[in-house]
N, C-alpha and C positions, 0 to 999 in steps of 0.2 A: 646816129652814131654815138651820141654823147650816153644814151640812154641803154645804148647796147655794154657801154662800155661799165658804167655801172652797175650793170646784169652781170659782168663778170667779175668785177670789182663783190658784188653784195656773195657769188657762189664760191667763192674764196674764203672770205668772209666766215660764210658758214659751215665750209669746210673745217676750217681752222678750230672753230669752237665745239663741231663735232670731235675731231682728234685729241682738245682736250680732256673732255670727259674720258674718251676711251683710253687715254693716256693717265690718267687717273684710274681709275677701275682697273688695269694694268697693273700699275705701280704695287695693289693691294695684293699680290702674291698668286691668286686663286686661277692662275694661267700656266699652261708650260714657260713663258716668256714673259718677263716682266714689261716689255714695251711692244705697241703696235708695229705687226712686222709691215705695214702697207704704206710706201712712204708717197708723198705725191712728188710728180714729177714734171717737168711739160718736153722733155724729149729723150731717145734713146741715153744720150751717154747723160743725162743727168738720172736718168730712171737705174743705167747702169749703179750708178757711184752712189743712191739713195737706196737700193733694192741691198747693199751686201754691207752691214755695218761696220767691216774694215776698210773700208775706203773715204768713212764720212770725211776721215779729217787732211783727204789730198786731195791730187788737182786731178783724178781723173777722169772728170767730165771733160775739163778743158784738154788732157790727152787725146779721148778719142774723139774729139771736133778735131784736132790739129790731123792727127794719123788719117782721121776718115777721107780727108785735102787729101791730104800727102799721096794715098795710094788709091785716091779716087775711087774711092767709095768702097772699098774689095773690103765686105765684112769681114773676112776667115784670116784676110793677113792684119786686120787691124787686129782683132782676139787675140793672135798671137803673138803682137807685140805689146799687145795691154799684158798677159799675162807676165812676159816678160819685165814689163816696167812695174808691175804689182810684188810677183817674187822677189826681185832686187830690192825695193824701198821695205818690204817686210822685215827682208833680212839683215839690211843696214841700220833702217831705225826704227826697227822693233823693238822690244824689252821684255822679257816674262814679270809678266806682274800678276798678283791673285787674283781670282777670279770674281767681276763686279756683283757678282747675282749670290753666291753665296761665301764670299768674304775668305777664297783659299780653301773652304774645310772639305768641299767637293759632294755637299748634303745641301740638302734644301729641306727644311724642316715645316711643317705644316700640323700645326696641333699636337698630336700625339704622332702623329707620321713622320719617318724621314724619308726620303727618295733620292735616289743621285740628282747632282745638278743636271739639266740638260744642258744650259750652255757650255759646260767646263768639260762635259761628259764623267765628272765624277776625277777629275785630275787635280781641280784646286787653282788649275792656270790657265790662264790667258795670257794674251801678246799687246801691253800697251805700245803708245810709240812714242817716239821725239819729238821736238818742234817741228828738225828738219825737212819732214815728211811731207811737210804741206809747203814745203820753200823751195826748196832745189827741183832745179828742174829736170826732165826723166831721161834729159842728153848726160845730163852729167853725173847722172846716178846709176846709170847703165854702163857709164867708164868706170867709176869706182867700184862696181861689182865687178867690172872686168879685171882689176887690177885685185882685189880681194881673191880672185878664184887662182892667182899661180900659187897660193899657198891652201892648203886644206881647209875647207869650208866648215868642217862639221867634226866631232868626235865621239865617237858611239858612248852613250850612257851620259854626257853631258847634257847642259841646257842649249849650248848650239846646236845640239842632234833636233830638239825639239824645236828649235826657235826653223831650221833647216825645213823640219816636218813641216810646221805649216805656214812657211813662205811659199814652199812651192803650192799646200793647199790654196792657199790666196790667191796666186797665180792661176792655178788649174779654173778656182769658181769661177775667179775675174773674166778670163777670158771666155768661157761659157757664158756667162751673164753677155756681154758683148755677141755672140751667135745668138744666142735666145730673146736679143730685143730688149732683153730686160724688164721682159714680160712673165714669164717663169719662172717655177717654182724649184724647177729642176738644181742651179746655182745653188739657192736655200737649202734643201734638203735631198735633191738626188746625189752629192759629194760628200759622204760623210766624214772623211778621213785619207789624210797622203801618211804612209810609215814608212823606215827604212827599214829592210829585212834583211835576211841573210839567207845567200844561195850555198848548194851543198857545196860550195869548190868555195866558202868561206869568203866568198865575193860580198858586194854589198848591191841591194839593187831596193828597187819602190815599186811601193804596192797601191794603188788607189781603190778605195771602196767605197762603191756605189748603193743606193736604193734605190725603192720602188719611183719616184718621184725622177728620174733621171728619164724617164721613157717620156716623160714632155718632152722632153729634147727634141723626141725623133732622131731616126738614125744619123743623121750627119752631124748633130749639136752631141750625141753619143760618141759614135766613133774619131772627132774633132778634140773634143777632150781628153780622152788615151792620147792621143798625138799631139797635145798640148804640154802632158803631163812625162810624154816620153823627152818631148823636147828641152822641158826643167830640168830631169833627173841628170841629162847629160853636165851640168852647168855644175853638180854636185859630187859631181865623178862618181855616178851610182853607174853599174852593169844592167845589161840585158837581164830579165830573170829567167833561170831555168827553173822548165815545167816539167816536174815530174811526172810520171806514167801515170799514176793517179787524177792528176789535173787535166792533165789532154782526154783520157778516158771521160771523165768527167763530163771535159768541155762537148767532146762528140755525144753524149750525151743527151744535153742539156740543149745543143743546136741540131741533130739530129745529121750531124755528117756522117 
């Protein structure tokens, strides 16, 4: 036993000094990503909260151990209330601040080359956070977003519209991450982007835009997401969108109805 346990003890170990070099060699520019996106983990809700780099600095791992109790293991209602508890802490104590990877300018320069950033997608910003985030706990951060929403959450062309935009994105990955195990890649890069848009009756409603990388999911971590993302937008006082003939056209389509 003693000698098993230093077997695990030395592969640790080694791990560890592996991720520095590659966490080095990262740092030097010559990646999409300036740091390794593979984090180690030793169970789902920590693999969760290790795999989406919005969540390093909360609590939740220890969320979804506590929800996973609570409603006896039922993945799909824990997802949605992880989302929920992700959206509300992004948007309370969040902050726009520049972008870490290219310093706000929204370019990533390489030699003679510029290229947009990928992380900022070329915007300049990002969403730091507060202390808060990692204190309060998610009972009581889910009343104060309760009591936040009887007044307007958001105002178009502000930095609340955007801080808005991707609270609910957080939300939306978060609780995918939680369906997919936190095994996939889909979270990473199948949710590229939540916007608020504008239907022809001058309503307000959201848009989620997926990639290729979303089809890990499988159908039920796909169509769980929409219905994640439908359940945010209510919280923002977004509308149903309407689809113009173009779009239904489209969709039959594209699904062959």
């Amino acid at each position: 036993m003693v000698a098993y346990a230093e077997y695990i003890k030395r592969l640790h170990a080694d791990a560890d000094a592996i991720y520095e070099i590659a966490e080095e060699a990262r740092s030097k520019g010559h990646d999409p990503r300036m740091s390794v996106e593979i984090p180690k983990a030793k169970d789902l809700a920590d693999r969760t909260q290790k795999l989406l780099d919005f969540l390093h600095p909360r609590q939740t791992a220890d969320q979804i151990r506590e929800l996973t109790t609570k409603y006896d293991g039922n993945r799909e209602r824990v997802a949605i209330e992880i989302a929920k508890i992700v959206c509300a802490e992004s948007y309370l104590y969040g902050e726009i601040v520049d972008c870490s990877d290219c310093g706000g300018s929204g370019e990533i320069k390489k030699g003679n080359w510029v290229s947009e950033c990928y992380e900022c997608g070329g915007s300049g910003n990002s969403m730091g956070f507060k202390d808060e985030i990692g204190i309060v706990g998610w009972e009581d951060t889910l009343k104060e977003f309760e009591a936040r929403k009887k007044t307007l959450l958001w105002k178009e062309g502000a930095e609340t519209q955007f801080l808005s935009e991707l609270s609910i994105y957080h939300g939306v990955c978060a609780g995918l991450a939680v369906l997919t195990e936190g095994i996939l890649v889909a979270p990473l890069e199948g949710v590229v982007s939540a916007r608020f848009i504008r239907n022809k009756d001058s309503s307000n409603s959201l848009a989620i835009s997926f990639a290729g990388p979303i089809r890990s999911a499988g159908g039920t971590g796909q169509a769980l997401s929409v219905l994640i993302a439908d359940i945010l937008r209510r919280d923002f006082a977004l509308k149903n969108p309407i689809m113009s003939f173009e779009e239904v056209e489209r969709y039959k389509e594209e699904t062959g109805a």
